[in-house]
Residue, then its C-alpha position, 0 to 999 in steps of 0.5 A: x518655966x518663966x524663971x527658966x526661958x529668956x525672951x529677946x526681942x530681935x531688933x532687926x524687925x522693929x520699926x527703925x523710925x521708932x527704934x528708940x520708944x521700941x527698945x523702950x517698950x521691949x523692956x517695959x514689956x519685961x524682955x529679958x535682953x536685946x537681940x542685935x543682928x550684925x550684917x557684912x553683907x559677905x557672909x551674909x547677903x545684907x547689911x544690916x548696922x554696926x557700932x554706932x547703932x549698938x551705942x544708940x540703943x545703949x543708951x536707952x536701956x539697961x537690958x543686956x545686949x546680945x550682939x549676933x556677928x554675922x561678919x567675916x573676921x570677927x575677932x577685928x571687930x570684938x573691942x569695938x563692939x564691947x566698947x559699944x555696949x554689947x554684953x553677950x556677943x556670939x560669933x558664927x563657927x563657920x567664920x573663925x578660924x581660930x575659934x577657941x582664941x576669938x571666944x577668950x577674946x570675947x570673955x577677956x572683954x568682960x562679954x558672955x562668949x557665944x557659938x553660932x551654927x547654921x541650920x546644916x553645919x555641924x553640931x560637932x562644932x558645939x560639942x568642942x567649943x561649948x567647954x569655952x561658950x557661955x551659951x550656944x547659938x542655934x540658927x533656925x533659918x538660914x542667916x541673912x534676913x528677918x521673917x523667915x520660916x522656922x525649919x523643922x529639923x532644928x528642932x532635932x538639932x536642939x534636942x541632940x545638943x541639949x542631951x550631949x550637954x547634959x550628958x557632959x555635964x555643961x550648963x550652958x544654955x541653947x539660943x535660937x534664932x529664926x521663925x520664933x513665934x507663938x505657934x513654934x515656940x513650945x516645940x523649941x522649948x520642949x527641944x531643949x532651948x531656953x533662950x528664944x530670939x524673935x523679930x516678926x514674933x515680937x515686932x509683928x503685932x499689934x503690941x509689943x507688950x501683948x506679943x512677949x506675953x503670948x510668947x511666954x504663955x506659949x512657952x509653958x504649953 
């Protein structure tokens, strides 16, 4: 099961007068990537950070970095975000118009290609991208702010489009993003993901280091 479940520690909840001895901490605590939620302020209502950030925490760690683009037109931004060191970005279905062109783009960067999908927006969506996808995202809260409260009925969701995956014959894992912590974590690995996103999960407790070895303990019940 370790082998199996990624844990990616969500920046937007670290301590951002610290961000570089929290990255620091977050891979000598084993995470398995970095969780960068990027916000408009349009699609969603916050503004989070851009380029210049993703650059930043580059710079001390070789983890993966797994950009979240919650922004309207992404495709604009892709090159700048790749060349800022982001080696997995994911874009929201509900802002492309051209999906399957901005997935290529995002693959013909050199970066692992992922779909997001709100809480209530169609999984049918993931069902015609996935053949383009290195992974899927699936929102757990609505998107816009960090410590939300996991809502339930995902997990129907994951379970529906693990089984469609398997089904199909694709092996692309299932992200989840919003409300992961220790005490909800086995129900979303049971669902089916194997890519767990957490913020107040990781950044909450007393230790990063004893956090992410709750949620990988948890992750095996």
């Amino acid at each position: 099961m370790r082998d199996q479940i990624l844990i990616a520690p969500s920046l937007l909840s670290a301590d951002f007068t610290k961000l570089g001895q929290q990255v620091v901490a977050c891979q000598e605590a084993d995470a398995d990537l970095l969780h960068l939620d990027i916000m408009d302020g349009r699609f969603v209502p916050n503004i989070t950070f851009g380029p210049a950030i993703i650059a930043a925490v580059r710079k001390v760690t070789s983890l993966p970095l797994d950009c979240h683009l919650m922004i309207i037109e992404p495709e604009r931004y892709l090159q700048t975000f790749r060349e800022a060191g982001a080696d997995w970005i994911s874009v929201h279905a509900e802002t492309c118009v051209h999906l399957h062109r901005t997935l290529e783009q995002i693959r013909a960067l050199g970066a692992k290609a992922g779909i997001v999908l709100n809480p209530l927006t169609p999984l049918e969506y993931a069902f015609e991208a996935a053949p383009w996808a290195d992974f899927v995202l699936l929102m757990s809260v609505n998107p816009g702010f960090g410590g939300q409260q996991f809502i339930p009925s995902v997990l129907q969701r994951i379970e529906r489009l693990r089984n469609w995956l398997e089904r199909s014959g694709l092996e692309i894992p299932i992200e989840v993003d919003g409300g992961i912590t220790a005490a909800t974590v086995a129900d979303v690995v049971r669902a089916g993901a194997s890519i767990l996103v957490s913020g107040a999960g990781v950044f909450g407790g007393s230790s990063i280091a004893e956090s992410i070895r709750a949620l990988r303990q948890a992750a095996q019940r």
